[in-house]
C-alpha positions as CSV (number, residue, x, y, z in Angstrom):
1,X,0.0,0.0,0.0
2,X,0.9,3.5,-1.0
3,X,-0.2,6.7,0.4
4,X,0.9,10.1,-0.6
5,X,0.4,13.1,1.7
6,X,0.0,15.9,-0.6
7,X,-0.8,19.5,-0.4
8,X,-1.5,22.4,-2.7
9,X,0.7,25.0,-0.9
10,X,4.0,24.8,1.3
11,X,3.5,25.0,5.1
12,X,-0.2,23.3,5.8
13,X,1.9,20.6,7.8
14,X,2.3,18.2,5.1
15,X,5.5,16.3,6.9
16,X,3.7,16.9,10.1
17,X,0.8,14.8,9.0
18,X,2.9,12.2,6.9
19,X,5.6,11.3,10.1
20,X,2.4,10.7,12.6
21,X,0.8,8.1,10.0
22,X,4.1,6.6,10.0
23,X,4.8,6.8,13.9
24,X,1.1,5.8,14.1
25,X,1.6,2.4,11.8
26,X,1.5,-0.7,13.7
27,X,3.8,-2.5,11.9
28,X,7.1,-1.6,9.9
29,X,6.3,1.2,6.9
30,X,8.9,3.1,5.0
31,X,8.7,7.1,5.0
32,X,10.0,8.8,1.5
33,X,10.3,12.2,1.8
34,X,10.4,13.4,-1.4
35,X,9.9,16.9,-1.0
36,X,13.6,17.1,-2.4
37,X,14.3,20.9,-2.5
38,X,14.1,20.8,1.4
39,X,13.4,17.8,3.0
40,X,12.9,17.8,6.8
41,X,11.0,14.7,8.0
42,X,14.5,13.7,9.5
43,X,14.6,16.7,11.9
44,X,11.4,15.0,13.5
45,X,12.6,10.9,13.0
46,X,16.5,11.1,13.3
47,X,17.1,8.2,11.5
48,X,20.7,6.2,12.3
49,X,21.6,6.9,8.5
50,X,22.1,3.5,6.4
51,X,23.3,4.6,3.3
52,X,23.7,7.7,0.8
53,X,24.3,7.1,-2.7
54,X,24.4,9.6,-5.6
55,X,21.5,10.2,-8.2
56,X,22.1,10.6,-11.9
57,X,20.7,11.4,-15.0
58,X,22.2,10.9,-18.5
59,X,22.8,14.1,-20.5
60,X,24.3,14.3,-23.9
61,X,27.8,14.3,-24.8
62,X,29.2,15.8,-28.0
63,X,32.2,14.1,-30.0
64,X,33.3,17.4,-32.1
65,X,35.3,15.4,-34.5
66,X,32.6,13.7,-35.0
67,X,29.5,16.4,-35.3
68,X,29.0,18.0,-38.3
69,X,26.8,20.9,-37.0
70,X,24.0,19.9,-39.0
71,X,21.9,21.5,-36.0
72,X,19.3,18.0,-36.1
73,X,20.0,18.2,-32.2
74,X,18.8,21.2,-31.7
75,X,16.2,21.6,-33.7
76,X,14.7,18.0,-32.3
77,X,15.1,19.4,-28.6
78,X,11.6,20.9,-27.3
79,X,13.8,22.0,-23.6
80,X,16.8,23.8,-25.9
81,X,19.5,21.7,-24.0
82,X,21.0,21.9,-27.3
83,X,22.4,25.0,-29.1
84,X,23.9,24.6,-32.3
85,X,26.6,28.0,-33.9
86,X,28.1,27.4,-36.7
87,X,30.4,24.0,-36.4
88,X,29.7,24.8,-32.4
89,X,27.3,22.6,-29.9
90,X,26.8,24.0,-26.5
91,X,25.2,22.1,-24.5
92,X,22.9,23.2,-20.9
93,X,22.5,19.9,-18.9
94,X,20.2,21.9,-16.4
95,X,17.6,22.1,-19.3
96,X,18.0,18.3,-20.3
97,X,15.3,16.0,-19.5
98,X,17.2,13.0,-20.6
99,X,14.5,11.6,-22.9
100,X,17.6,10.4,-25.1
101,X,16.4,11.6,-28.1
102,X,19.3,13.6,-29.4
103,X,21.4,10.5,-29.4
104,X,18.7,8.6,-31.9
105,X,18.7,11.9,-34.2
106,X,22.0,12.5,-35.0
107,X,22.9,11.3,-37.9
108,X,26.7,11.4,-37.5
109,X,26.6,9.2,-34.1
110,X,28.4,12.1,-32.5
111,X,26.5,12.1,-29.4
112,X,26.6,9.9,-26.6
113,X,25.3,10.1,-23.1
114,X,27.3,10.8,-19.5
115,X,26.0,10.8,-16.1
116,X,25.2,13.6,-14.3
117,X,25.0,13.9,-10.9
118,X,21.3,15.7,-9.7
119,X,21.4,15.0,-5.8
120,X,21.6,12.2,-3.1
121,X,19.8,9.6,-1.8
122,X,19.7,8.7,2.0
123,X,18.4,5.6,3.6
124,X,18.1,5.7,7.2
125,X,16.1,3.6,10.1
126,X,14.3,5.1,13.2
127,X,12.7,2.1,15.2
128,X,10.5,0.3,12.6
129,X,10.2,3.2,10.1
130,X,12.8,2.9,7.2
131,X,13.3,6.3,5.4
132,X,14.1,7.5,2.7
133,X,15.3,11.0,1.6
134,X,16.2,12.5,-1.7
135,X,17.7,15.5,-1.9
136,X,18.5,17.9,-5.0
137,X,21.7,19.3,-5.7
138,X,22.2,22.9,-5.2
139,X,21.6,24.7,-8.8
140,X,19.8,21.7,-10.6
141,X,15.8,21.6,-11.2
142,X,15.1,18.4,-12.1
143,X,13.0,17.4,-9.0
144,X,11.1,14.5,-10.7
145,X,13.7,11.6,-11.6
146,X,15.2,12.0,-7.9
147,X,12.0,11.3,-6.7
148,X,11.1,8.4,-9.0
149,X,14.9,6.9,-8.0
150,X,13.4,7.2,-4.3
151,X,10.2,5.4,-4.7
152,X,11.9,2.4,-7.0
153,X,14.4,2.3,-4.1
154,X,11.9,1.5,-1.5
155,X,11.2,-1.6,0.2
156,X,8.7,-4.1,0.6
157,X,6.4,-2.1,3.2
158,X,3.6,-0.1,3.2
159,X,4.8,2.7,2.1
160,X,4.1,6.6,3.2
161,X,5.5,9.4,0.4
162,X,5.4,13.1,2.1
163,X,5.5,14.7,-1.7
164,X,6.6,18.1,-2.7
165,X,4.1,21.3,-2.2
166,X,2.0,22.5,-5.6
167,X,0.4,21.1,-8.0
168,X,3.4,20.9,-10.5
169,X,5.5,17.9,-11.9
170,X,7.2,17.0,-8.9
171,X,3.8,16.4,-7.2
172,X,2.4,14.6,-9.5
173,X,4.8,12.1,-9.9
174,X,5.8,11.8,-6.1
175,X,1.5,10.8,-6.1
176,X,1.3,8.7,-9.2
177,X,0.5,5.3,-8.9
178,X,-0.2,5.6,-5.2
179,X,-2.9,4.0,-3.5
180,X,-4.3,6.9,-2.1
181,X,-3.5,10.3,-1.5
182,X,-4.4,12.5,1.8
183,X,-4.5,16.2,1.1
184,X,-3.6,18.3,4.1
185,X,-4.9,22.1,4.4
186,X,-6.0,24.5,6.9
187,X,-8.8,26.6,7.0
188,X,-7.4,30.2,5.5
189,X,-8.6,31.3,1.8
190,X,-5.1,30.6,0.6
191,X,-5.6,27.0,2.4
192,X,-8.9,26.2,0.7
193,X,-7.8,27.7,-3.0
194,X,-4.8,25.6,-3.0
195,X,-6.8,22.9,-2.0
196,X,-9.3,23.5,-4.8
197,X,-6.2,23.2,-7.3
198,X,-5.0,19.8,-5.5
199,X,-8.7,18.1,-5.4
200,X,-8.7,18.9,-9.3
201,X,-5.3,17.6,-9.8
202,X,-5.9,14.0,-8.1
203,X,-9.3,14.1,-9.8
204,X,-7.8,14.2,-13.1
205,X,-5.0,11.1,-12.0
206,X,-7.8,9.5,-11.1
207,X,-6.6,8.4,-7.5
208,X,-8.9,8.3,-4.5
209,X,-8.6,10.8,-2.0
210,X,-9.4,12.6,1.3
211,X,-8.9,15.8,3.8
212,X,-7.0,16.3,6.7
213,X,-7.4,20.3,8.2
214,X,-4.6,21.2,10.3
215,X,-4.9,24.1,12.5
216,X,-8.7,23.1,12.6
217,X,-9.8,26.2,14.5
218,X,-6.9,28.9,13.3
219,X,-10.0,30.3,10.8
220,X,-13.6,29.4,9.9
221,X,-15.7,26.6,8.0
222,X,-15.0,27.5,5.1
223,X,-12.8,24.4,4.2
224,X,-15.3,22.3,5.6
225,X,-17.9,23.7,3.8
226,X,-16.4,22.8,0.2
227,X,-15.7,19.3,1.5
228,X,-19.1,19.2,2.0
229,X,-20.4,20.4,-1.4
230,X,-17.8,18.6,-3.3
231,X,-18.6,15.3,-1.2
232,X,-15.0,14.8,0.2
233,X,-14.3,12.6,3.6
234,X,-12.1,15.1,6.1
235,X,-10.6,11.9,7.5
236,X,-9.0,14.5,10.9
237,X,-8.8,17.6,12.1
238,X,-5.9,18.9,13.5
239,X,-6.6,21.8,16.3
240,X,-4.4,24.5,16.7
241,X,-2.3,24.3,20.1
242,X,0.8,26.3,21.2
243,X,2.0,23.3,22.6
244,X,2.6,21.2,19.1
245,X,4.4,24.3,17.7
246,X,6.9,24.7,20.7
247,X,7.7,21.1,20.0
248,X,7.9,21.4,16.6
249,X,10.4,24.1,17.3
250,X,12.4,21.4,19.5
251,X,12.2,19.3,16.3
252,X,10.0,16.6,18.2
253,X,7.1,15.4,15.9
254,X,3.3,15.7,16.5
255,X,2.6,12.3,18.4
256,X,5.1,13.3,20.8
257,X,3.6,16.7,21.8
258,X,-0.2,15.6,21.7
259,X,-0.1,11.6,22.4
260,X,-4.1,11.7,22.0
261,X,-3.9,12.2,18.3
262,X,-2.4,8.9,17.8
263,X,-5.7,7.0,17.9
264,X,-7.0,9.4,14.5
265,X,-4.3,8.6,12.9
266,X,-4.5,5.1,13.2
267,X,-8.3,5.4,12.7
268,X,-6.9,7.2,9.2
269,X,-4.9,4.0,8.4
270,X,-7.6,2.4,9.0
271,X,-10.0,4.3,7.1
272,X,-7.7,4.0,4.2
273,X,-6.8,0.1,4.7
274,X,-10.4,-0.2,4.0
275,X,-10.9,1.8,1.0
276,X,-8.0,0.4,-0.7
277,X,-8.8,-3.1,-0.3
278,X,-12.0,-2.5,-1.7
């Protein structure tokens, strides 16, 4: 089993949500934090760390005694990670999506692909949670294969992915081919028009889905209200307490400041153990 935990904006508690469903698990689960560009679920598990090993991508290589300059490179290449002047190639590996198609097109075999290195991935254990954490390399933008090397690389468990903020291609592929995806929001008019941009999303991938409102009482029903209309299940609501945000500031998770919330979270697991098994 799968589950993403997914939100339309950054800071709704997203990792906050998706470390107490793995804390809350009574068996062993696997955590991926794929939030790449600034993963943090390790401030709150402090894994013992396992293993780190590099990420790559290929990009292309050009043989210059070899290339003619016929410029069939760059005009295939819909990202310009190709520029051809003159007899000159230059080449922008930040722009390359690796879809290998330059290499088929040239008709002078002058290009060839190299590795390039796009960030790391750590593998860690904190009691019966296995994590996993990708993390991009400063100055590259190519969230989605790190995150698809970090689900391939996890084990045999159930398996909790606390994905990226937005709506954009890291998302969706950190949620793709999930189970099920919870969205996490709070009740503020940026909360619940993110939200709107989310439920669309996993409507369109077609996966099943549900609400969790954090900060349950920080604003007003509105949230609640479009679940409502729009027939949505809020599986929990999180209320807001000064005591979970001093100990998120000690880097201690949710389950440890308010105990009581770990029976709705294993009522979501649950919930969604049911659902998926249908």
């Amino acid at each position: 089993m799968k589950i993403a935990v997914a939100s339309g904006k950054g800071g709704t508690g997203k990792t906050t949500v998706s470390v107490a469903l793995a804390q809350a698990f009574d068996s062993p689960v696997c955590l991926i934090d794929s939030d790449v560009e600034e993963p943090n679920s390790a401030f709150f598990l402090k894994p013992g760390l396992k293993s780190r090993t590099d990420v790559t991508i290929p990009v292309p290589n050009i043989d210059a005694e070899k290339c003619t300059g016929c410029g069939a490179c760059s005009s295939f290449c819909t990202y310009n990670a190709i520029a051809v002047a003159g007899k000159g190639v230059m080449v922008f590996p930040e722009l390359c999506h690796s879809c290998g198609g330059c290499t088929r097109i040239c008709p002078a075999n002058a290009i060839t692909e190299i590795p390039k290195v796009i960030g790391e991935l750590s593998c860690g254990q904190s009691g019966t949670i296995t994590t996993l954490e990708g993390r991009l390399k400063i100055g590259c933008a190519m969230a989605p294969p790190l995150i698809r090397a970090a689900k391939k690389a996890a084990p045999d468990l159930p398996v909790i992915i606390d994905s990226p903020p937005g709506t954009s291609c890291p998302m969706i592929t950190a949620v793709s081919g999930c189970d099920f995806v919870v969205l996490v929001t709070e009740p503020t008019p940026f909360g619940l028009n993110d939200l709107k941009l989310a439920v669309e999303t996993v409507r369109k991938l077609g996966l099943p889905f549900s609400v969790v409102i954090n900060r349950s009482d920080a604003g007003d029903d509105r949230v609640v209200r479009y679940c409502e209309e729009e027939t949505i299940s809020i599986l929990l609501q999180i209320p807001e307490s000064r005591e979970i945000a001093k100990a998120y500031s000690r880097g201690d998770s949710l389950l440890q400041a308010e105990p009581a919330l770990n029976a709705g979270f294993r009522n979501i697991i649950r919930s969604i153990q049911t659902e998926v098994s249908q």
